[in-house]
C-alpha positions in Angstrom: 10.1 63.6 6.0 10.2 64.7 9.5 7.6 66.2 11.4 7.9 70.1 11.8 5.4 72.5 13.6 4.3 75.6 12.0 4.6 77.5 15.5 2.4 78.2 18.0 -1.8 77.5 17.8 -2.9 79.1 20.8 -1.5 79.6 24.2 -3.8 79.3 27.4 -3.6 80.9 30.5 -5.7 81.5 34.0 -7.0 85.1 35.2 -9.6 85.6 37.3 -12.2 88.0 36.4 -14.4 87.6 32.7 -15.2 91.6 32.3 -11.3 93.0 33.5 -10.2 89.9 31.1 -12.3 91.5 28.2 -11.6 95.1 28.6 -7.9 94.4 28.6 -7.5 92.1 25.8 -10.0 93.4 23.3 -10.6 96.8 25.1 -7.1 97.3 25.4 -5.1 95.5 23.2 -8.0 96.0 20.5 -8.1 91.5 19.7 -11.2 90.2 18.9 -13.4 87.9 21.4 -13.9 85.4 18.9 -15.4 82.4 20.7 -17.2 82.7 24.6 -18.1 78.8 25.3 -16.9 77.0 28.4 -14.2 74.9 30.2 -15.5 71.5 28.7 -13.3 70.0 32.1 -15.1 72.3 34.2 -18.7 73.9 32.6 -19.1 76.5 35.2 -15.9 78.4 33.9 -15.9 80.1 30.4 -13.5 79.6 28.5 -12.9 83.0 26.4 -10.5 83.1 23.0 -9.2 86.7 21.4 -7.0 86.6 18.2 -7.3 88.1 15.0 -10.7 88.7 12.8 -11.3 84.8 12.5 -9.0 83.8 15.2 -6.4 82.4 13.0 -3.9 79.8 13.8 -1.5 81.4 15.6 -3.2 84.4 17.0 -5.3 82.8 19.6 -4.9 83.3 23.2 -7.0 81.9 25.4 -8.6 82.1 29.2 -10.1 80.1 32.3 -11.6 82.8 34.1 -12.1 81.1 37.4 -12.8 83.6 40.0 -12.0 82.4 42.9 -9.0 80.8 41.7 -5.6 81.3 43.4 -2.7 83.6 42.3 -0.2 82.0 40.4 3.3 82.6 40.5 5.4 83.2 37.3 8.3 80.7 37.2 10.2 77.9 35.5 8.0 74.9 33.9 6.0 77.4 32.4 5.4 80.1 29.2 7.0 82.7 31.4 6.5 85.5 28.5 3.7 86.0 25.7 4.8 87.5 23.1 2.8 89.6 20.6 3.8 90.9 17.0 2.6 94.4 16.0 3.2 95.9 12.4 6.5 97.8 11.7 6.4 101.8 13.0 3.8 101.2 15.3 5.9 101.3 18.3 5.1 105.0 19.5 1.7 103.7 18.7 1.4 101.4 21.5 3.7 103.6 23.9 1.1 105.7 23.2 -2.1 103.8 24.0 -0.3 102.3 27.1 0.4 105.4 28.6 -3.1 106.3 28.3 -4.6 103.4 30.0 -1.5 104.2 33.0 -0.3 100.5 31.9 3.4 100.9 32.9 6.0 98.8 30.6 9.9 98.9 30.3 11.8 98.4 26.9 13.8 95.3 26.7 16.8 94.3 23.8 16.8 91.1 22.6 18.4 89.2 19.6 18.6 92.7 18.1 14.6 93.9 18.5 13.3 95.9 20.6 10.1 94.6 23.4 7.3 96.5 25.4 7.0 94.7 28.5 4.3 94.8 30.3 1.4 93.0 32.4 -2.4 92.2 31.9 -4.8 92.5 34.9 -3.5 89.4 36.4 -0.2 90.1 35.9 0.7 87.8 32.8 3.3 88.6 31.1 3.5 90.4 27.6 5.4 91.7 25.3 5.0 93.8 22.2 7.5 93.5 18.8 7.5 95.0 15.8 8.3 92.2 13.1 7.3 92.6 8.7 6.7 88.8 8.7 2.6 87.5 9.0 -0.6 88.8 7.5 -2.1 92.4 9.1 -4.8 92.0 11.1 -8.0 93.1 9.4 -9.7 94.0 12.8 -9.8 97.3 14.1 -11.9 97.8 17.8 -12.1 101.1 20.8 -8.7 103.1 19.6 -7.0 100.3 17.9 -7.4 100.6 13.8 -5.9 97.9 11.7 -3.1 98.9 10.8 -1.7 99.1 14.0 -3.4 95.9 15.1 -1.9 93.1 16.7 -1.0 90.6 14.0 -1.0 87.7 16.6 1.7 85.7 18.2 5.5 86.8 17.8 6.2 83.6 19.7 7.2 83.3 23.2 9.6 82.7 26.4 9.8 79.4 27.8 11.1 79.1 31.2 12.1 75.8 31.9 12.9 73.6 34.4 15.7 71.8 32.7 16.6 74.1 29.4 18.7 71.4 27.6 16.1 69.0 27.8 13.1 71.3 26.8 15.8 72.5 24.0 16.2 68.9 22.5 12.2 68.5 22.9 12.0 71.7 20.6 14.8 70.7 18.0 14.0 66.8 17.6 10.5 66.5 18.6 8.7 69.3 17.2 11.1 69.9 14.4 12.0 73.3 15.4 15.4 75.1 14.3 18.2 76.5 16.5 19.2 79.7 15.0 21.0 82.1 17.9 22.4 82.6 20.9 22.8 85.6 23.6 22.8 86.9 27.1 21.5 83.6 28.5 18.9 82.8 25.9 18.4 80.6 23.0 16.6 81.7 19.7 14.6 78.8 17.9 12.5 79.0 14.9 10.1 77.7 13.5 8.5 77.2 9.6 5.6 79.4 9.8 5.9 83.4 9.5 3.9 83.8 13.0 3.8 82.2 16.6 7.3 80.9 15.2 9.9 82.4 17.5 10.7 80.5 20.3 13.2 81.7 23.0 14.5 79.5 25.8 15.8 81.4 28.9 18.9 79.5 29.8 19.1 81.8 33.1 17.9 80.0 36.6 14.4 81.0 37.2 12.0 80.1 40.5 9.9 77.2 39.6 6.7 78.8 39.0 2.9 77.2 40.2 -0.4 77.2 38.2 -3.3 80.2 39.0 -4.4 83.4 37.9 -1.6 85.7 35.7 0.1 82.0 34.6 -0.1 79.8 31.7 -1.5 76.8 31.4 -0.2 75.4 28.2 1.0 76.5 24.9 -0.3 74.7 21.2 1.4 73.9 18.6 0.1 73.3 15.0 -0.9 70.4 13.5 -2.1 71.0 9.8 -5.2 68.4 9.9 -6.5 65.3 11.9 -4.2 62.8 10.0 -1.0 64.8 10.6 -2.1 64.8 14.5 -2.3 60.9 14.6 1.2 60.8 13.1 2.3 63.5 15.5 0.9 61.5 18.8 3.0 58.8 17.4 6.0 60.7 16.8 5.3 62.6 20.5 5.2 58.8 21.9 8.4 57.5 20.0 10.3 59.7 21.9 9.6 58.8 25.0 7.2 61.7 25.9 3.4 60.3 26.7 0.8 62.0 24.9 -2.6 61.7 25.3 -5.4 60.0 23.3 -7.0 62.9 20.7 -9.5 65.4 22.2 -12.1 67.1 20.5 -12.2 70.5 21.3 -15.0 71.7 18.9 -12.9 74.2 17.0 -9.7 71.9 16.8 -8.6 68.6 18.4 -5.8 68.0 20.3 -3.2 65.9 22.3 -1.0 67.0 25.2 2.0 66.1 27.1 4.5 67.6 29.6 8.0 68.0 28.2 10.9 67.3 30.2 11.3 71.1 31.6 7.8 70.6 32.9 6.1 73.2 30.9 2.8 71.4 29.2 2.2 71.0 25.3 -0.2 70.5 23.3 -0.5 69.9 19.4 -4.1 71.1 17.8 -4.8 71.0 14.2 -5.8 74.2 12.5 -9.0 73.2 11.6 -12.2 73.6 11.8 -12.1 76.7 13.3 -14.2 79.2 14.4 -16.8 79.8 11.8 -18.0 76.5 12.2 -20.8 77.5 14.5 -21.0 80.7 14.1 -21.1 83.2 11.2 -18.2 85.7 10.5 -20.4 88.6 12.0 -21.6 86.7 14.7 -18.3 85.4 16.6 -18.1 85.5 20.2 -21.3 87.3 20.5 -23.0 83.7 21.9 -22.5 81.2 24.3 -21.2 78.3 22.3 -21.7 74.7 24.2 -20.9 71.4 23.5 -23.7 69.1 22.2 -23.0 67.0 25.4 -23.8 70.0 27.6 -26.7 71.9 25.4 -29.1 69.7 28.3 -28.0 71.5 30.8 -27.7 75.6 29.5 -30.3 77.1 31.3 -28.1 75.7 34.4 -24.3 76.7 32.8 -25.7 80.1 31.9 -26.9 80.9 35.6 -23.9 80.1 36.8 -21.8 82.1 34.6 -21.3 86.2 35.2 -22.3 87.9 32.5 -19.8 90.3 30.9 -20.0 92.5 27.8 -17.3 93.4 24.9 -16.8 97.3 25.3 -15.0 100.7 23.7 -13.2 101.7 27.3 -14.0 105.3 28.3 -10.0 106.1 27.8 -11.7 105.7 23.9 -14.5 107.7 24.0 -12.7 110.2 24.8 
C-alpha cells in the first residue's frame, strides 16, 4: 500500500516579539500555548506552540521568536497562507472579535467557501473557514468560548516556485489527492478530516525570503516512528534528500526541500505534549531538552519573559 499523509502536523513560522506573539494567538485568536521550550538549533530563542487543548496533530502552529531577526518577505518557495478552520455559523463571530481588536481583514471566494483574510503582528498570513469536518475544540480563553473555537488547521496555500513540480511532490510523494481546479489554483486533499486541504497557487508570485511574518516549514503526519523510517525511504526513492530522524521531544522528524523550494517536514504524531507535562500544566513551564537542563539558569536569563493574558478588549 502506498504511503498517504493524514495532512498537516504543525506548520512553523518566524515573528519577532514573544509577548505580541502570545496575545495575538492565544489572546486573540483564543489557541492554547501548549508547550514554551526553546529552539533546540539555537537555545537562546523559544520556541512557542498554540493548537487546540492538547495540541493535537494538526492544530499546532508554531514560532521562533527571534527578536532581532529580519523582516521576511512573503513569496513563492514558501506556505504563503495559513489557513485555520472555525465551526460552522461562527463567521459573524470572528467578524466580530476582529473588529474589536481593529484587525482589518477582506472576504475572499474560493472553491465555493468563503475566507477571512487577515494578518498577525508580523504580518503572516491567515485565514479563517468555516468547515463541519474535525473535532470542536474543547478550549475556550479571553472572549473565545468553545464553540466558536478554532478547531485547528483547514490546510493551507503553498506558493511555489515551480507549481507542477511541487504538485507531483504532493500527488506521488505524500499520497495526496487532486480534487479541483479554479481561478489559478489547484485543490488537493488529503485522508484526514483536518490540516487536509491543500491549495497550490498556480499564479506567478515574487519569490519570497525567510524572517519575521514568513514560514519556515510545514509538517506533515506520520502515524508512529516505524511509518517515519518507511517514509524517509519513500521521501529518498524519489529523488528528494531527506534527512536522518530528529528527535524533537514531542515528535521526531525528517525534512527536505521539495522541488518548488518550499521546506517539508514529516513528524509522527506521537508522543505529544503531555509527556512532560500534565494536562493542566501545559505551556505554563519552560520545557528543555535533557542535553540543555546544564545550562537553564543561563537559557532562562537570556530569554524575555512573557505571560499568557485575557487582552483588555476582553475585560471589557
Amino acid at each position: 500500500m502506498a504511503l498517504k499523509t493524514y495532512g498537516i502536523h504543525h506548520i512553523t513560522a518566524f515573528v519577532r516579539d514573544a509577548q505580541k506573539n502570545v496575545d495575538f494567538y492565544a489572546g486573540v485568536l483564543g489557541l492554547r500555548l501548549v508547550k514554551k521550550t526553546i529552539n533546540f538549533d539555537a537555545p537562546e530563542v523559544y520556541h512557542l506552540y498554540f493548537g487546540n487543548e492538547v495540541g493535537s496533530p494538526g492544530t499546532i502552529i508554531t514560532f521562533f521568536p527571534f527578536e532581532e531577526g529580519r523582516k521576511g518577505k512573503v513569496g513563492s518557495g514558501q506556505v504563503g497562507i495559513t489557513t485555520y478552520v472555525i465551526p460552522p455559523g461562527s463567521m459573524s463571530f470572528w467578524r466580530e472579535r476582529l473588529q474589536k481588536f481593529s484587525i482589518p481583514y477582506t472576504e475572499e471566494k474560493r472553491f465555493g467557501e468563503t475566507y477571512l483574510r487577515l494578518e498577525d503582528v508580523d504580518g503572516l498570513q491567515i485565514e479563517l473557514v468555516e468547515r463541519e469536518e474535525g473535532a470542536a475544540s474543547k478550549w475556550s480563553f479571553g472572549g473565545v468560548p468553545a464553540d466558536k473555537a478554532i478547531k485547528g488547521f483547514g490546510g493551507a496555500v503553498l506558493y511555489s516556485l515551480a507549481p507542477q513540480h511541487t504538485m507531483s511532490v504532493l500527488d506521488h510523494v505524500m499520497g495526496l489527492e487532486r480534487i479541483a481546479e479554479e481561478n489559478g489554483f489547484v485543490r488537493f486533499r488529503t485522508l484526514g478530516d483536518i490540516g487536509n486541504i491543500i491549495d497550490v497557487n498556480m499564479h506567478e508570485v515574487p519569490r519570497g525570503h525567510g524572517g519575521a511574518g514568513t514560514v519556515h516549514h510545514i509538517a506533515w503526519r506520520a502515524k508512529d516512528l516505524e511509518e517515519q523510517e518507511q517514509w524517509r525511504q519513500h521521501v529518498a526513492a524519489s529523488g528528494l534528500q531527506p534527512t536522518n530522524i530528529v528527535d524533537r521531544n514531542y515528535f521526531t522528524a525528517i525534512y527536505f526541500r521539495e522541488y518548488g523550494g518550499i521546506l517539508f517536514e514529516i513528524a509522527t504524531d506521537p508522543p505529544g505534549f503531555v509527556t512532560d507535562e500534565t494536562y493542566d500544566e501545559l505551556g505554563t513551564h519552560l520545557k528543555l531538552p535533557e542535553w540543555y537542563e546544564p545550562h537553564r539558569a543561563y537559557i532562562e536569563r537570556g530569554l524575555k519573559p512573557f505571560e499568557v493574558r485575557v487582552l483588555e478588549e476582553d475585560r471589557v
